[in-house]
C-alpha positions as CSV (number, residue, x, y, z in Angstrom):
1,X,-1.3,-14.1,-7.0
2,X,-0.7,-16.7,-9.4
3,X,-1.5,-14.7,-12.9
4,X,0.6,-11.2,-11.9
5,X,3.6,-14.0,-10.6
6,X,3.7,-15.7,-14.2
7,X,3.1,-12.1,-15.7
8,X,6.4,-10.9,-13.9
9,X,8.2,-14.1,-14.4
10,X,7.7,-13.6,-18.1
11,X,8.8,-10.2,-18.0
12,X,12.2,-11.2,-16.2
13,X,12.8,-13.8,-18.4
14,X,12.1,-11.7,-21.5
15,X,14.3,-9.4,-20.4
16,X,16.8,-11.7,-19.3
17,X,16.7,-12.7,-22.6
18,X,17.5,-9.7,-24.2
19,X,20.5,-8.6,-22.4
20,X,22.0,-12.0,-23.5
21,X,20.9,-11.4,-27.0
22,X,23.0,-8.2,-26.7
23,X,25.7,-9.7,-26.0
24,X,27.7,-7.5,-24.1
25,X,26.7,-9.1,-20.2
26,X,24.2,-6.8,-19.4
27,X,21.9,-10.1,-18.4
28,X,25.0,-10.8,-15.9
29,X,24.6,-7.3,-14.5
30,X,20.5,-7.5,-14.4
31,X,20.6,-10.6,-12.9
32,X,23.2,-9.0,-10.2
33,X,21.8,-6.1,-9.0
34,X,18.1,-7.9,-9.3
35,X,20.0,-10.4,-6.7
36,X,21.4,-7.4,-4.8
37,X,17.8,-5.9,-4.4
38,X,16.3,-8.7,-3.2
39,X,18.3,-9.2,-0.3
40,X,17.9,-5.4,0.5
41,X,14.2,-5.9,0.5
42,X,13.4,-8.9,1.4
43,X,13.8,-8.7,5.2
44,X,11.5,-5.5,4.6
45,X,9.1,-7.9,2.6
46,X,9.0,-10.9,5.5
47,X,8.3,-8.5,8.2
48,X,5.4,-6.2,6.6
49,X,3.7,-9.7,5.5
50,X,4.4,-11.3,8.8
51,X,2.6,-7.7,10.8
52,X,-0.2,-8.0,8.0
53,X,-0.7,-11.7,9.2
54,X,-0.6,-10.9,12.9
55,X,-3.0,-7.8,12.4
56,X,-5.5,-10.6,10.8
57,X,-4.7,-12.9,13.6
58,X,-5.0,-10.7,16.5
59,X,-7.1,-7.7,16.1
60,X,-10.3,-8.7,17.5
61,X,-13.4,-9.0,15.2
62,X,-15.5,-6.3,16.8
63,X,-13.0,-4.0,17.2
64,X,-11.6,-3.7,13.3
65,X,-15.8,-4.2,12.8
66,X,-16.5,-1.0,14.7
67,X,-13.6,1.2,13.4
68,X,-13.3,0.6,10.3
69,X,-15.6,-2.5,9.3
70,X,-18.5,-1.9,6.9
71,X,-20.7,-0.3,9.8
72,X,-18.0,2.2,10.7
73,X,-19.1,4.4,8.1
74,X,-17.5,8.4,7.8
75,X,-15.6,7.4,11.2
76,X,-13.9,4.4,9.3
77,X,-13.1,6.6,6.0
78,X,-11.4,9.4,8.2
79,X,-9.4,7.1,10.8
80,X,-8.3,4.9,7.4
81,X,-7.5,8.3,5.8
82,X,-5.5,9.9,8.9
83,X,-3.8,6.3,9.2
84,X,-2.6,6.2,5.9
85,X,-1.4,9.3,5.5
86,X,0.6,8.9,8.8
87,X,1.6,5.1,7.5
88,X,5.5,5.1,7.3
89,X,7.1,3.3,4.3
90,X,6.9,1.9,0.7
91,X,4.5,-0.1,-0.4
92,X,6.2,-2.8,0.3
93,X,4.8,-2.0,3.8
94,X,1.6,-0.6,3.0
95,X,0.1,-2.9,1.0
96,X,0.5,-6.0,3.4
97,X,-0.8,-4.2,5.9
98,X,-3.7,-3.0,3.8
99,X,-4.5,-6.6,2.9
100,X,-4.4,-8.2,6.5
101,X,-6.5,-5.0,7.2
102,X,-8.8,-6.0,4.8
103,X,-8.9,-9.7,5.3
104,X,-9.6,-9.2,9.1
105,X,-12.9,-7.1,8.2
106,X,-12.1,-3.6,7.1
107,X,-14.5,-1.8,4.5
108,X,-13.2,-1.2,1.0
109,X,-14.0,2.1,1.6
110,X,-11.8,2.4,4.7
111,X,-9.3,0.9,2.8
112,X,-9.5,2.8,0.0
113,X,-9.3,5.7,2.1
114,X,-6.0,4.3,3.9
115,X,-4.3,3.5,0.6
116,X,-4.8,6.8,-1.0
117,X,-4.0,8.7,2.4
118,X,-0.6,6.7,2.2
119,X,-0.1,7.9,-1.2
120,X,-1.3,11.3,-1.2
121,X,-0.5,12.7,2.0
122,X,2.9,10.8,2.8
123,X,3.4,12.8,6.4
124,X,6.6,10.4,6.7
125,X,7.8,12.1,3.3
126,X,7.2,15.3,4.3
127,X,10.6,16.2,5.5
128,X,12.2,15.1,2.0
129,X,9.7,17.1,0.3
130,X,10.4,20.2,2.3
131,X,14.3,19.8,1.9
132,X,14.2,19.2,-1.7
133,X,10.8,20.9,-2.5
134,X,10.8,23.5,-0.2
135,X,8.1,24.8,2.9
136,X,6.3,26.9,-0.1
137,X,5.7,23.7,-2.7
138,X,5.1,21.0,0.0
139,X,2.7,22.9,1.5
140,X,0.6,23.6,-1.5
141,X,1.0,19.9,-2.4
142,X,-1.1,18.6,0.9
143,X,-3.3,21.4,0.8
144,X,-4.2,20.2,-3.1
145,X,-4.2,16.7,-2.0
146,X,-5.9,17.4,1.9
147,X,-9.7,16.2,0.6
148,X,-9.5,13.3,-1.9
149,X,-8.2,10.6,0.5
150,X,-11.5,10.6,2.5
151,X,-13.9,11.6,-0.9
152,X,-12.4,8.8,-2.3
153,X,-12.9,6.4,0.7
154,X,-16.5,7.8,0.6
155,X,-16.4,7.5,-3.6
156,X,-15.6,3.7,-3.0
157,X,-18.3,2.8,0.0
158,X,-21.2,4.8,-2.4
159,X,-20.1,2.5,-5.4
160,X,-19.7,-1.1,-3.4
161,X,-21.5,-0.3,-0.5
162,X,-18.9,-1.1,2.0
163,X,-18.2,-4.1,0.6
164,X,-15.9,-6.0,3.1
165,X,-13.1,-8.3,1.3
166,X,-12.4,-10.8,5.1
167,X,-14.5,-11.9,7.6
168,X,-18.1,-11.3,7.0
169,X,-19.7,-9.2,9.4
């Protein structure tokens, strides 16, 4: 976490830095709504890292082993890709929970799988895509998206070979 936390903190100062050289305020006006952003998100932030530290704390060893673990095979790959894809939120949700996941024994595959469901499927988004989109469009967009979240769950156990991050096995 260290290198992409100096790599942002670089950028923000950079920029920073170029709003004052501008000299108009815009750095005042970055600086506010960055300021403004965070305290819309970060109550969002504290809670999906605090779930993704319970999920590692609680779920039991077995049970995360046998579902979606390295062992859990095309079982693990479809209940990471249904999860995902029924996963509510941003990633500022998602990802925690996909780390905890993974750091309490979940396949890369599964979580692979789970990540690209969340991306690709987006069941929660579904009701803005059929109100701005239409039935006709969002439709054809999960029927073109329906198979890669489990081929490439199964594309990321063939190359690692269910490589767990966590817990060993």
């Amino acid at each position: 976490m260290f290198i992409p936390t100096m790599i942002m903190g670089t950028l923000a100062l950079a920029l920073v830095a170029v709003g004052y050289l501008r000299g108009q305020g815009q750095h005042l006006a970055g600086i506010k709504t960055g300021l403004q952003l965070t305290v819309q998100m970060l109550p969002l932030l504290v809670f999906a890292l605090l779930v993704a530290g319970m999920m590692q704390s609680l779920l039991p060893q077995k049970l995360v082993s046998a579902w979606i673990g390295a062992g859990s095979g095309l079982r693990g790959i479809l209940v990471g890709t249904i999860a995902g894809g029924l996963a509510p939120g941003g990633p500022y949700v998602s990802l925690p929970i996909a780390a905890g996941l993974l750091h309490a024994g979940a396949s890369v595959g599964t979580m692979v799988s789970f990540l690209t469901g969340w991306s690709l499927w987006a069941i929660a988004r579904l009701p803005m895509d059929v109100g701005v989109l239409g039935w006709k469009l969002a439709g054809i967009r999960l029927a073109c998206t329906f198979f890669f979240p489990p081929l490439a769950g199964a594309l990321a156990a063939a190359l690692f070979g269910q490589v767990t991050i966590g817990k060993p096995q």
